[in-house]
C-alpha positions in Angstrom: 57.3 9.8 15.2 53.9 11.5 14.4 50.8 9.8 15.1 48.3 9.3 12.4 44.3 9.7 12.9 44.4 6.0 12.0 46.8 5.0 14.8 44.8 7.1 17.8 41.5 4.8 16.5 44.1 2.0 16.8 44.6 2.5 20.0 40.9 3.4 21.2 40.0 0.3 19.6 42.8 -1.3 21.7 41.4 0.1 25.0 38.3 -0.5 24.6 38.9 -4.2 24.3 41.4 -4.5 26.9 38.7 -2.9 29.0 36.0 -5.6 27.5 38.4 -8.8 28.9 39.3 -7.2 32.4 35.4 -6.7 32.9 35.0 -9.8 31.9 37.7 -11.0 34.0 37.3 -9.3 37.1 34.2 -7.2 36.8 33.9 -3.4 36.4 34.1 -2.3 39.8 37.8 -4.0 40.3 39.4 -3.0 36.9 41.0 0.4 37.4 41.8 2.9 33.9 45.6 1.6 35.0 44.9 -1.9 33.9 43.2 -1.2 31.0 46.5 0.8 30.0 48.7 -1.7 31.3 46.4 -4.0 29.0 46.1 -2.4 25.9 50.0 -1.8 26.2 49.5 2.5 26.4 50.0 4.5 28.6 47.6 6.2 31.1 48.0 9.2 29.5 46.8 7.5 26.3 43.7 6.7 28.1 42.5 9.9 29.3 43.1 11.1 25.7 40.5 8.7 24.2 38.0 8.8 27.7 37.1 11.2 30.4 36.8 8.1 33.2 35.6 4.9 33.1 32.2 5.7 32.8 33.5 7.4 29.0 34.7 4.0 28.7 31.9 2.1 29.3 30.1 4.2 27.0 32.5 3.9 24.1 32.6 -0.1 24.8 28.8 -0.1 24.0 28.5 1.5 21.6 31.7 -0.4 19.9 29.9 -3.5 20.4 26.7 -3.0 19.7 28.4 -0.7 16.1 30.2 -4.4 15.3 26.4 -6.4 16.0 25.2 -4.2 13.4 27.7 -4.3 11.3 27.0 -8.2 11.5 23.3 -8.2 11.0 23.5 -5.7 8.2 20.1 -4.6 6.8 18.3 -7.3 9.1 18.9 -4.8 11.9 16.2 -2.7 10.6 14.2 -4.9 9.7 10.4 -4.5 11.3 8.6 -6.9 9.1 7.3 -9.2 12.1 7.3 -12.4 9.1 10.7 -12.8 9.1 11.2 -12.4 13.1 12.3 -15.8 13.7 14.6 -15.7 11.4 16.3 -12.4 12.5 16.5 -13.7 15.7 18.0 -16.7 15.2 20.3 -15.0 12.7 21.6 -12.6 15.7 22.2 -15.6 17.9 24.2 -16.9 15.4 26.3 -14.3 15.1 26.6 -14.0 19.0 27.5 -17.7 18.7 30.2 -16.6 16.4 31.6 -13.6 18.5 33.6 -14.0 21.6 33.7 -10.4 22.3 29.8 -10.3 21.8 29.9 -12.9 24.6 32.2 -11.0 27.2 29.9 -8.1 26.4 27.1 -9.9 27.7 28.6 -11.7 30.6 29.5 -8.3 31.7 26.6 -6.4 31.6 24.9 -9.0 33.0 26.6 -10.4 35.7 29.9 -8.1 36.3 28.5 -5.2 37.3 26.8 -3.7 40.5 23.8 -0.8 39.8 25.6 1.5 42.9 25.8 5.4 43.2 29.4 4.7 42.2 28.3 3.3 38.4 25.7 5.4 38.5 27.1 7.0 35.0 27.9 3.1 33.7 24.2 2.4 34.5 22.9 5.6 32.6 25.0 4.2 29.6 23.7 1.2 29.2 20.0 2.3 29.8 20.4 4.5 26.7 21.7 1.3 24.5 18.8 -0.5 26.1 16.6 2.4 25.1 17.8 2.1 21.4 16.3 -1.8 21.5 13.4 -1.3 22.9 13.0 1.5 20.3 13.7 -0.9 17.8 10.9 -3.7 19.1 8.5 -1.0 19.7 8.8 0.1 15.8 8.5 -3.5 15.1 5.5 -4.0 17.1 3.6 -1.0 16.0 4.0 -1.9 12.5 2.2 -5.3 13.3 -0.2 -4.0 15.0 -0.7 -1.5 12.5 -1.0 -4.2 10.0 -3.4 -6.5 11.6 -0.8 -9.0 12.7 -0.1 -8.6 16.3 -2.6 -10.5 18.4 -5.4 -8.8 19.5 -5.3 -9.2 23.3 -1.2 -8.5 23.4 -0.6 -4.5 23.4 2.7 -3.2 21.8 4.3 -2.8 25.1 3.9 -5.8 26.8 5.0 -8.2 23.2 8.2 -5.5 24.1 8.8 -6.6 27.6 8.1 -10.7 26.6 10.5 -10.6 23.7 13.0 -8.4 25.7 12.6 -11.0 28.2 12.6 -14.1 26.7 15.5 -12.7 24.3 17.6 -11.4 27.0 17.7 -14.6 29.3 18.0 -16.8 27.2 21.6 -15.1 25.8 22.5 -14.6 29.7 22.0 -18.5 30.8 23.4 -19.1 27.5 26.7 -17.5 28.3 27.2 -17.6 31.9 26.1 -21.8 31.7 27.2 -22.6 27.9 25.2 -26.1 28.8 22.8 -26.1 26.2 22.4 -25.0 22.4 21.5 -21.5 21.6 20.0 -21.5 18.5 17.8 -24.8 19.2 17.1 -23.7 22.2 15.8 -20.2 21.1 14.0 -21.3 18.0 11.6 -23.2 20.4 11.7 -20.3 22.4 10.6 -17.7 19.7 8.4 -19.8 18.0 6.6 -20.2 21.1 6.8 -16.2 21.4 5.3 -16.2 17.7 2.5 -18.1 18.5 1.3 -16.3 21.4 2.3 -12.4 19.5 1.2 -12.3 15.9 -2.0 -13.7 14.4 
């Protein structure tokens, strides 16, 4: 039976997420590209069709996930207009709220995963995804600044770093403790951000 171009996505998609729960499950370093066949229900051939080694894998789980969180925020993922910022932000933790697999994704990245020489290449993946944020932010930023909004003692780098961090931990407690509410949680935390950031 001949496979169609829809059925090979099929199964990437299929891998990808099998690789998503055994991180998850596991962590990286333990899940071999044997159980994410086993997993997925391919073989291991089918695997190194879609993806070189796990590193590849990695990769392609990234940018899956972070393809469906934009999907998800639609045109509020490009939004730099710092007046609706609180909003946006609480609309992404929503979402994240919403999305089990969003949830995994973060667990892992956060907590599943060791920076060795041995994930080097899983390391060098995710720094270009985190690259892509904090090119976001930075446009974002700029713009305020540009427009006479960002406070006047805060430069664009360092409102960056404080939203990156303020965003970042409060989605990992969030998920590794699941022991308060996210959105109440981070619409005191933002709007204390707000304060201190924009005029």
């Amino acid at each position: 039976m001949r496979r169609t171009k829809a059925d090979s996505m099929q199964t990437r998609t299929d891998l990808i997420v099998a690789a998503l729960d055994l991180f998850d499950e596991q962590g990286v370093s333990k899940t071999t590209l044997a159980q994410v066949a086993t997993r997925a229900n391919v073989t291991r051939g089918a695997v190194y069709w879609h993806f070189s080694n796990k590193d590849d894998l990695f990769d392609a789980m990234c940018d899956f996930i972070f393809d469906e969180f934009e999907q998800s925020m639609g045109d509020k993922i490009y939004s730099h207009d710092c007046d609706d910022f609180l909003d946006d932000m609480m609309f992404s933790f929503n979402i994240i709220k919403q999305n089990v697999r969003l949830q995994k994704f973060i667990r892992v990245i956060s907590r599943k995963w060791e920076n060795t020489t041995e994930n080097a290449g899983i390391y060098n993946a995710w720094e270009k995804h985190l690259a892509i944020e904090i090119e976001h932010l930075t446009a974002l930023f700029q713009l305020a600044k540009d427009k006479g909004k960002l406070a006047d003692n805060i430069t664009v780098e360092d409102a960056v770093h404080t939203v990156r961090a303020v965003h970042w931990g409060l989605l990992i407690s969030w998920v590794t403790q699941c022991d308060f509410d996210l959105i109440v949680v981070g619409k005191i935390a933002f709007s204390g951000c707000i304060v201190k950031l924009f005029k």
